[in-house]
N, C-alpha and C positions, 0 to 999 in steps of 0.2 A: 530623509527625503527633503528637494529641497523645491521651497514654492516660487511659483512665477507668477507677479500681478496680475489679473483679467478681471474686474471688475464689470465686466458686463455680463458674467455669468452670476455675479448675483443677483439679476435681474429677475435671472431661469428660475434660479434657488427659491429667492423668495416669493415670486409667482405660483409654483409649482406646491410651495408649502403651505399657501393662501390659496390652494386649489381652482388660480385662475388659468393656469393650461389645462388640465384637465379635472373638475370639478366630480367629483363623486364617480370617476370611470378611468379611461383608458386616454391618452395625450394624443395618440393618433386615431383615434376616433373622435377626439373633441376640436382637433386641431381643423379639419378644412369644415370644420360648421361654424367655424368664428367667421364671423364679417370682415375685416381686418385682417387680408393675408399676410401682412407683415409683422403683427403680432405675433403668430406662431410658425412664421416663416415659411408660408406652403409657397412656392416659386413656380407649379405648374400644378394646372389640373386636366385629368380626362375624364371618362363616364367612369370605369372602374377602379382606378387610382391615383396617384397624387405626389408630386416630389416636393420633398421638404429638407430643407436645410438641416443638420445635424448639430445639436447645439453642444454637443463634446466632440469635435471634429478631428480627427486625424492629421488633417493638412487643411487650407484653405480651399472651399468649394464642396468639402466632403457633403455629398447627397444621398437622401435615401427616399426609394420608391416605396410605396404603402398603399396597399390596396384597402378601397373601403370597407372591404368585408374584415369583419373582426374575427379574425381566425389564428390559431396557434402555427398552423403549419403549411407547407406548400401542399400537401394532400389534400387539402380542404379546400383549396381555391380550384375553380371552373377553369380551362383553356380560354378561352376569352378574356379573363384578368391577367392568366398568365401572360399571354400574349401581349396585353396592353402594358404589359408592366415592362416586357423587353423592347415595348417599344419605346417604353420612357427611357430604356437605359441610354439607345440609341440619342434621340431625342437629347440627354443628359452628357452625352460623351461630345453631342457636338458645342450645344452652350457651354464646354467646359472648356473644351477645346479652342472654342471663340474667346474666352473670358480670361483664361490662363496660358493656355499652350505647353498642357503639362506634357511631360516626359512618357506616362503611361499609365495604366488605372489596377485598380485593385475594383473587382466587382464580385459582389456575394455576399450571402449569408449566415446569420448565426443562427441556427433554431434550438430552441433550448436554451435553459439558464448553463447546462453544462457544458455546450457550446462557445460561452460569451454574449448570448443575447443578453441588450442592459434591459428592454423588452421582451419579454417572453414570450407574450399572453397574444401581441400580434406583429406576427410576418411583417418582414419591412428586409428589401435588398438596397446593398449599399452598393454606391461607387464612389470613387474615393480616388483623385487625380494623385499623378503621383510624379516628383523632378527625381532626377538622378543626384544623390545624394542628399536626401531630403532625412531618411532616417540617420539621425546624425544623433550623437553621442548624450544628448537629452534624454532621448525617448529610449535609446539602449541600453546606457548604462546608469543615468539618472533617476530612471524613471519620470520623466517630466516631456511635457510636449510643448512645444514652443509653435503658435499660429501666427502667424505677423498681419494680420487682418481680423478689424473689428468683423464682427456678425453682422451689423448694419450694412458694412458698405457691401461686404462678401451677397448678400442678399440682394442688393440693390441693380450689382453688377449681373446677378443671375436671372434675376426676374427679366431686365433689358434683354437678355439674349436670349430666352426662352421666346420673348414675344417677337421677338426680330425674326426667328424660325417660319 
């Protein structure tokens, strides 16, 4: 396999392994009670849940909704969360759409380790902007994924158009 520099993911790493994202629990439960939404990149909040930047991204802009309730699965969340959670996606399709102009989205779910979830333990929907021609010969035949945007600026530009909404 072959490696691609990103050294701002050892940021993640060694944060994560000094238990300063999530300290004795769960990273999206510790993540929108930090003061410092740019820390753990939360870019919107509502009463029930929260969009947060994906710090292993697919493409540039990859987001994931997360409701506060700490739960394994969509069965266990109330219609009310649900709800607010499809409204983030909306909410998330248009700041995405203002910020990129992507091509089209991938929106959904892993539940379960068997699934793909890299989270198991709590529900979290992705969306995930997407160009034509974007999955390109890295990530299919390399195995490797190539982002062309640091996580700073990627955040900076998403918080601005969440709040411009």
């Amino acid at each position: 396999m072959d490696f691609v520099w990103s050294p701002w993911r050892y940021h993640y790493i060694r944060a994560n392994a000094d238990g300063v994202l999530s300290p004795g629990g769960c990273v999206f439960c510790h993540a929108p009670a930090v003061d410092d939404p740019s820390s753990t990149l939360v870019v919107a909040r509502e009463s029930l849940a929260y969009v947060i930047l994906n710090l292993y991204p697919y493409t540039s802009g990859h987001l994931m909704i997360v409701p506060y309730a700490h739960v394994s699965t969509i069965l266990e969340l109330d219609a009310e969360t649900l709800s607010e959670m499809m409204m983030l996606v909306q909410r998330s399709q248009r700041a995405l759409d203002a910020t990129y102009a992507p091509d089209g989205y991938n929106i959904g779910m892993n539940i379960g380790k068997a699934a793909g979830a890299g989270i198991a333990n709590h529900v979290h929907l992705h969306v995930v902007p997407r160009w034509a021609g974007d999955a390109n010969f890295m990530s299919v035949i390399g195995e490797t994924r190539v982002v062309p945007e640091e996580m700073a600026v990627t955040y900076e530009k998403l918080v601005a158009a969440f709040a411009a909404e």
